[in-house]
Structure formats: C-alpha cells, structure tokens
N, C-alpha and C positions, 0 to 999 in steps of 0.2 A: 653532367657528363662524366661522373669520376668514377663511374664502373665498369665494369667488364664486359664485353658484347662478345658472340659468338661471331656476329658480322655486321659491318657497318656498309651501310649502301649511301652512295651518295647523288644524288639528282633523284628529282620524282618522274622523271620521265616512265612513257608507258615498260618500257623493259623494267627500269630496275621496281615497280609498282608490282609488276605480275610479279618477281621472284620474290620482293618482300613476301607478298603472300605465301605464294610455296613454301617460303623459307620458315614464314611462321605459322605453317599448322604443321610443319614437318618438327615443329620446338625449338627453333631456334629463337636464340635471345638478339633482337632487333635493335638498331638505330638505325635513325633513316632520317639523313641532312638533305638541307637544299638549300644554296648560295640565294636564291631566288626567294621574293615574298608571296610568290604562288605555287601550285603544283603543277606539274606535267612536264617542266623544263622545256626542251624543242617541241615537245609533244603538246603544247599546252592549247587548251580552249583562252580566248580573246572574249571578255566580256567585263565590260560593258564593251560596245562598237569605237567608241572614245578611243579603248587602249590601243585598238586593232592599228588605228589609224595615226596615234603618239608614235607608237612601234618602229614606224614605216616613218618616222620625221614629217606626217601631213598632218595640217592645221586641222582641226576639228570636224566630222562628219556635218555636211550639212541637217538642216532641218526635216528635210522628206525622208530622210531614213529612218523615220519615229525614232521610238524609247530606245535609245542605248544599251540595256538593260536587256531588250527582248532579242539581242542578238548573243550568240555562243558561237563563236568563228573558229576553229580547229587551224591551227597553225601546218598539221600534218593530219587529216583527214583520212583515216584507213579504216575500211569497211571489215567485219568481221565473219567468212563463211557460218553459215549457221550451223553444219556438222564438222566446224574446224578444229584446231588442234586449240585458238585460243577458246573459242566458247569450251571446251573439257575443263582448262586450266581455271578457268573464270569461276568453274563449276564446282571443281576441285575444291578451289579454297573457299567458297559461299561468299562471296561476294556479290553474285545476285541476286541477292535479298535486297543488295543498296540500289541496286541498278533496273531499269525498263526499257528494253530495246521495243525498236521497229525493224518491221521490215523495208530493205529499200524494194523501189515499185518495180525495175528496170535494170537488165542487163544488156550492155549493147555491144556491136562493134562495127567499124568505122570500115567500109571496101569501097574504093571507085569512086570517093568523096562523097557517099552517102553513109546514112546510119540505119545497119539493121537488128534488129532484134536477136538474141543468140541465142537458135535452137538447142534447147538442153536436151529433149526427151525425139521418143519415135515416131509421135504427131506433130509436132511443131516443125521437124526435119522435113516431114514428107509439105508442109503450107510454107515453108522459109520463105521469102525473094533471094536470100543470099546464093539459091542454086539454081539450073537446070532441073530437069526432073528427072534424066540419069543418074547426075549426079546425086541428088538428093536422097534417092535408092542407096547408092554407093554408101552415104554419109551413113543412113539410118541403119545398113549392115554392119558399119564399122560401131554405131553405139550399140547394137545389140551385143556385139562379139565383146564390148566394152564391159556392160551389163554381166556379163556370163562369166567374164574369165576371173580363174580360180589358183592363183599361183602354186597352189598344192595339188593341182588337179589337168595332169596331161592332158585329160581329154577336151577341156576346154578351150586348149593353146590356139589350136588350127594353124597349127604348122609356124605359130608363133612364139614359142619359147622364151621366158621373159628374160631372157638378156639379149634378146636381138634387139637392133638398132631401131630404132623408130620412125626414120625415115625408110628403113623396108616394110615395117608395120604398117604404114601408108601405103606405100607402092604396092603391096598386094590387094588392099581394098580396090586401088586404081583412082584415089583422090587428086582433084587437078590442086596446084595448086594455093590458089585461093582458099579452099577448103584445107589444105593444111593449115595455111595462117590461124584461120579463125580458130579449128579445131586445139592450136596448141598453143595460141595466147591469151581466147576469150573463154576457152573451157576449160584445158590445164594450167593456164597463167604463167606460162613461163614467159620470163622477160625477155630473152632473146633466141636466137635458133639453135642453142647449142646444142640442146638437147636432143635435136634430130640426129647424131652421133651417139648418144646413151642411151642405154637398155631401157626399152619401151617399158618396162613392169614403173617405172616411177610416173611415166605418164599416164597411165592407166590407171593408175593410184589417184592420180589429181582429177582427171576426169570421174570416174568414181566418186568425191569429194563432192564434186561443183553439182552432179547430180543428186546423192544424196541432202545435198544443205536444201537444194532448189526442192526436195521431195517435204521437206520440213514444214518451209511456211507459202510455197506456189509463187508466189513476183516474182520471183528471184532466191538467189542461193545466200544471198547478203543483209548482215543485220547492222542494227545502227544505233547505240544509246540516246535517250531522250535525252535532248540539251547536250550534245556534245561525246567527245573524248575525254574533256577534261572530268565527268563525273568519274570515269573509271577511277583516276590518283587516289580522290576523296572518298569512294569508297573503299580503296584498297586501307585507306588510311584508318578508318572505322573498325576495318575490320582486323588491323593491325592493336589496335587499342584492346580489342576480345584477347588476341594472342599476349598480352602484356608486351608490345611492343611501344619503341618512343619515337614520335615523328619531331622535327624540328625544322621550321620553315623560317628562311631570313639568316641563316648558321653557314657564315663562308668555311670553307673548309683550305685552309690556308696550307695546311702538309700532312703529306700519307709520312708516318712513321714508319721504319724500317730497322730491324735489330739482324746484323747478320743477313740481309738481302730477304729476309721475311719479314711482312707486314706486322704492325701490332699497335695499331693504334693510329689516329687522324688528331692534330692538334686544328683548332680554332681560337684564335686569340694565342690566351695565357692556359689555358685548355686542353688536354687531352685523353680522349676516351681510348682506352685499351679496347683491341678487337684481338680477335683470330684468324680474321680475313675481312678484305674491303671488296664487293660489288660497286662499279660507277659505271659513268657514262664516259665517251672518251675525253670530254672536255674537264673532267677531273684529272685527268691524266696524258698531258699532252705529251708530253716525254715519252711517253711508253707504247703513243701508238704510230700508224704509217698514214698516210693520204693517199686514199684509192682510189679518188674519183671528186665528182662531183652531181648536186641534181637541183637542177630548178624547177619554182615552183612559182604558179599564178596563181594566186587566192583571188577570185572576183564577183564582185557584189552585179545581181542580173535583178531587171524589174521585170522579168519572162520566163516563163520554164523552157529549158532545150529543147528546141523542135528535132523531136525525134521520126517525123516524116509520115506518121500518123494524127489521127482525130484525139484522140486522147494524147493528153501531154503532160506526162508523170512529173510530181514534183523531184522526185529523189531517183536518181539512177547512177550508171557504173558504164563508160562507156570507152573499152579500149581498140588503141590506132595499131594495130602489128606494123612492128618497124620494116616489111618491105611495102606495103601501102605507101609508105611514104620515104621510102630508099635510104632509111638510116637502117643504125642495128641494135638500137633499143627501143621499147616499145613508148608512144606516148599513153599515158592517164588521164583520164576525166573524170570527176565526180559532182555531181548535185545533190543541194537536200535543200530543205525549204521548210515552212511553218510547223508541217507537220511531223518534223524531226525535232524540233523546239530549239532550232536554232535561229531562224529568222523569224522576220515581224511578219503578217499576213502580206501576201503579194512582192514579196521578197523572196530572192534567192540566192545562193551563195556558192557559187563552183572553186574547184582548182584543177587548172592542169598541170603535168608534172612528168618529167623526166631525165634519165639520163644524160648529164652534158656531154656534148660530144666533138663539138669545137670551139671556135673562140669570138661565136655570138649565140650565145645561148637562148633568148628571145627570142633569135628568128627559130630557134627550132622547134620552139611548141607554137608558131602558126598555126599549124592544120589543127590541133586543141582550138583555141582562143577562137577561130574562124567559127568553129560550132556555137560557141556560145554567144556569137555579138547581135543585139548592141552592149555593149559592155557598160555598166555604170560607172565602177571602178574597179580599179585592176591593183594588185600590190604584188611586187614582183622580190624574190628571191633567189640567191646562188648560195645552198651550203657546201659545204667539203666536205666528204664522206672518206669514216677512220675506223681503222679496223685494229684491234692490238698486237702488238708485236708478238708477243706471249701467250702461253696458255693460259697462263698464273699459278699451275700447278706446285711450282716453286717458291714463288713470291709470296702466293695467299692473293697477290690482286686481278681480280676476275674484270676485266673489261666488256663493258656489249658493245657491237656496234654500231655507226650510225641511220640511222632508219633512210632506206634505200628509198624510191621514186614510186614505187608501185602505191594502191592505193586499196591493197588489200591485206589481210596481216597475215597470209601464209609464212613468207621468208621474216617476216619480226617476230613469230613462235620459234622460228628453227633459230636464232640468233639466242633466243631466252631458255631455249632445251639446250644449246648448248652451253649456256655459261651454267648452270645448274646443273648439267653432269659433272663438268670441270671444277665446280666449285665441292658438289656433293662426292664424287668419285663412282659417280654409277648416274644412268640414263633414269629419267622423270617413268616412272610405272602407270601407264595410263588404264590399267585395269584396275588402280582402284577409284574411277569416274564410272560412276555408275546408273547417277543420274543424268537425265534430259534436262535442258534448258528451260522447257514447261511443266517441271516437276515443281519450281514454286507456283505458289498460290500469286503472286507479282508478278508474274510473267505472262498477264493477259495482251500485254502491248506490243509484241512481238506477235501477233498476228496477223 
C-alpha cells in the first residue's frame, strides 16, 4: 500500500466496479479496497444459499432447497436494457469477455390487478388486452410519431416540439389514462409522474431505448448475467489486473486522509496509501453524505414461475406496478429469474420486490408485489436508507456514488456512475468511442 495511486475507490459495489474500469483503461493508476471478504458490497450475489439465509439471522436453509452452491441470490437485482447506457460502459472497458448474459423472457405491467404483457412495437399494440381497440389505434400512432421523431428535424415534431410538456404530448395523441401509466413507467421507466411536467424529448429518449434493446434480442429489451450480479465485480476485477490495477478484499478502510481540505491518501491499520482522489460508496463516508429516503426490498425464494395470466410461464421476467394502480407515488418492482439465469437449482425461483418507502409500514406497501408471487417459500425482507453526498467533491477530490434506488433496472445506476466520473474526470464520459455491439464477442452467444 506505500505508493501513489491516482485514485483509490473504496467498496466493490456495482458503481464503484463500472468506474474502476473506466478509470483504468482511461490509465489511471488504481487501488480498489473492500471492508468486506467478498465483492459487490450492497450490490452483492449470496452464494452459497447458507450465506443468504446467515445474512438475514435464519438457521440454515432447509434440505429441499438442494446444493447451496447452485444458488447466486443478488442482494440488488437490476436488469441491464440491452441497448443501454450500462451495456456501452460494459463494452467500453472489455469486460465482456468475463461475462455471458441472457436474455430475460418477459416484460410486464400490472393494471386492474392483473398482469399484461407490455406492448413495445406496432403489432403487439394493435393484439394488447391492455387496450380497447380505439385506443390501441391511438397507442400505436403515438409509437409511430415515437419511432420517427428526430430532435434535429422540425418536420417530424407534429406540432410537438421537444420541450413541450409530456402530459400535452399525451393529450394530443388522446391517451386515457391507463395508457399513460403504462406508456411512462413500463416503457420510459420513469419512477414517478414527474415527468409529465418536463419536456417530452427525455421521454421519447427512453422510449426510443426500451424499443431499440427489445429490437436486440426479441423477449424483451433486458439482459441478465449468467450466475448473478455478482460476476460483473469479478470481472471488473480481472480486467482491472490487465490495467496494472490492485484490488484488495478484507482491507477496512479505517480514514480518508485530508491535507488542507483535499484528499490524499486512505489509512488502514498503521497504513496508508497516497491517492489523488478517493471514489466510495456512501457508507465509506458517512459524514459527508445526507438521507434521502428509504427502499425496501423482498428477496423471495418461489417453487412456481409467476403466473403471468398466460399458458406459457416465463421463468425470468420484469414486471412493473405504476404507482397510481395502486394509489401511491412511486412505482413497485418485480423481478424473476430461475435455472436458466444460473441462479437457482432446477424448479427454483427467486423474486424481489421493491420499492420506494413511503410510510411507516413499509411491508404492507409492497403487498400488491408479494400478492403476485404467492405461495411464497421464503421471503427475506429489507429496509435500506438511501444517501446521496453533500458535495460534488470537486474540491475535496472525494467523489461519492449514491445509493442504489428501488428500481430494478440500471438506467438511473448509469446516470449516478456518468456522473461521478465527470466530476471526478472534469468532462462527461465520450460514448462515441463504443463502437462495438454486445455481440461483437465471440462469448456472447448466451445473450440470445
């Protein structure tokens, strides 16, 4: 530890994992600690099933849940769009060369206490149940004008200029609104309705997104590493060893050093490594950040795939509740994956649902979740606090992420990771030099 780093990142959590990388094919000189004896921090895969269940203070998994061993349980389970902002970053640094996605089978959303399937394209709109069949006219004009529009190009607008509001972006198509919900929580994913107040050109962006990923690999717009979350750490960590970088797992990080109100250095022990600047997570730094919130989470073990209201019963899907469905104001999440994500044992399933806390029984508010999935095997229930930093760090040299929000998709955990890596670097990430596709390696047959 008695050299010089350009920047010391501390937890392996998925954020500060992606910017190691960035950071080390951009040549920076790496250290990269973890209080912890594994990788991922909050972010981490549970394996063997044993740990899942230590974690959570319950006596041992019973016997019917097989090998231990054939489970990889994700603490935070987040799905990755397949033409998203993280698969570029992924791509960027070649770290899938370590890594084999799948495709998840299913995108869904929840209206009326039923679950339907979420028309992405101009056929599936016009066969939906989610509409009438005026409506569904209406929809599939609004994805077209979707499809078309060209922020550099008036004549595409149709009278909608992309800094109009989004809720008149609606109201001229003549969407009721049910078909708002869906259109802007299960296709733009926005968590709440704020957005109906900001310029339509972001939503049209995200819709844009959800179609192009889904144009990718057909189920679905969403990809999923084999065995978990937790591979990403490990290979970030591999791929940090090509960069001459040094990982160190089991290394408390006991004090950020400060000269003059700027960083320079992290002591451990009688130890300490000189930096230029420290990346963490906020639980390295509690002092420096604020409490925004909160989100709980249900991790629960199923011997059934989610009946999704159809003959086929996908093992892996994505299925979200828009918060007026269910008269809150943030959305709930659902996710599934099963054997053939190499997370569970054959005949095994493993959900989470997840959101936003918003009073002061936070259980009963992912009901309408947990109600989808039951009979429930077991269930493991969580409340984090969610921290944001006070700072830019632009001053200090210490770059905060922060904490990984409810959703169950990694749009807004890229935007949290592009922005400490402006802040850190002094200029925004250049995603023109990603050049390749996803299935540009030769190991990328599994994503199909």
């Amino acid at each position: 530890m008695d050299e010089e780093y350009d920047v010391i990142l501390l937890g392996t959590g998925l954020k500060e994992c992606v910017l190691a990388g960035l950071l080390g094919v951009a040549g920076k000189k790496i250290l990269h600690m973890d209080r912890n004896k594994y990788y991922g921090g909050e972010s981490a895969s549970m394996t063997p099933l044993e740990d899942l269940y230590s974690k959570f203070n319950m006596s041992p998994p019973p016997t019917d849940t097989g090998r231990g061993r054939d489970w990889n349980v994700d603490l935070i389970p987040k799905f990755l769009m397949a033409n998203g902002l993280l698969v570029k970053l992924l791509i960027h640094t070649g770290v899938t060369r370590y890594l084999e996605f799948k495709c998840i089978e299913g995108s869904y959303v929840y209206k009326a206490q039923k679950i339907h399937k979420v028309p992405a394209d101009e056929r599936e709109a016009l066969s939906s149940s989610l509409m009438g069949l005026f409506e569904k006219r209406r929809f599939r004009n609004l994805l077209v004008w979707i499809n078309d529009y060209d922020e550099k190009d008036p004549k595409t607008y149709k009278d909608v200029p992309p800094n109009t509001r989004m809720i008149d972006a609606f109201k001229k198509f003549g969407l009721d609104q049910d078909t708002i919900d869906f259109t802007g929580h299960a296709l733009a994913l926005h968590s709440d309705d704020d957005y109906l107040e900001k310029p339509a050109l972001e939503t049209i962006k995200r819709i844009k997104l959800y179609s192009e990923s889904l144009a990718r690999y057909g189920k679905s717009p969403y990809l999923y590493p084999l065995y978990g979350l937790g591979e990403l750490p490990q290979g970030f960590a591999r791929l940090s060893a090509i960069y001459g970088g040094t990982y160190m797992l089991d290394k408390p990080a006991d004090e950020i050093v400060y000269e003059n109100g700027v960083v320079v250095g992290v002591r451990s022990g009688d130890q300490v490594a000189r930096c230029k600047a420290v990346i963490c997570d906020p639980s390295y730094a509690q002092d420096k950040v604020k409490k925004v919130g909160q989100v709980i989470r249900a991790i629960c073990l199923l011997r059934h795939p989610v009946n999704v209201g159809s003959n086929a019963s996908p093992g892996s899907i994505q299925i979200i509740i828009p918060q007026k469905q269910v008269q809150r104001h943030n959305d709930i999440y659902v996710c599934c994956m099963a054997q053939t994500n190499m997370v569970t044992p054959k005949d095994w399933y493993v959900a989470l649902v997840s959101t936003t806390v918003e009073t002061s029984n936070p259980e009963a508010e992912i009901r309408p979740g947990l109600a989808l999935l039951e009979p429930i095997y077991q269930k493991f229930v969580s409340v984090s606090d969610l921290y944001e930093p006070i700072e830019d760090g632009t001053t200090s040299r210490l770059f905060i992420s922060s904490s990984y929000d409810a959703t169950t998709h990694f749009e807004s955990t890229c935007i949290d990771i592009l922005d400490v890596y402006r802040r850190y670097m002094g200029e925004p990430f250049d995603f023109s030099k990603v050049t390749r596709g996803l299935d540009a390696d030769d190991n990328q047959e599994g994503a199909q």
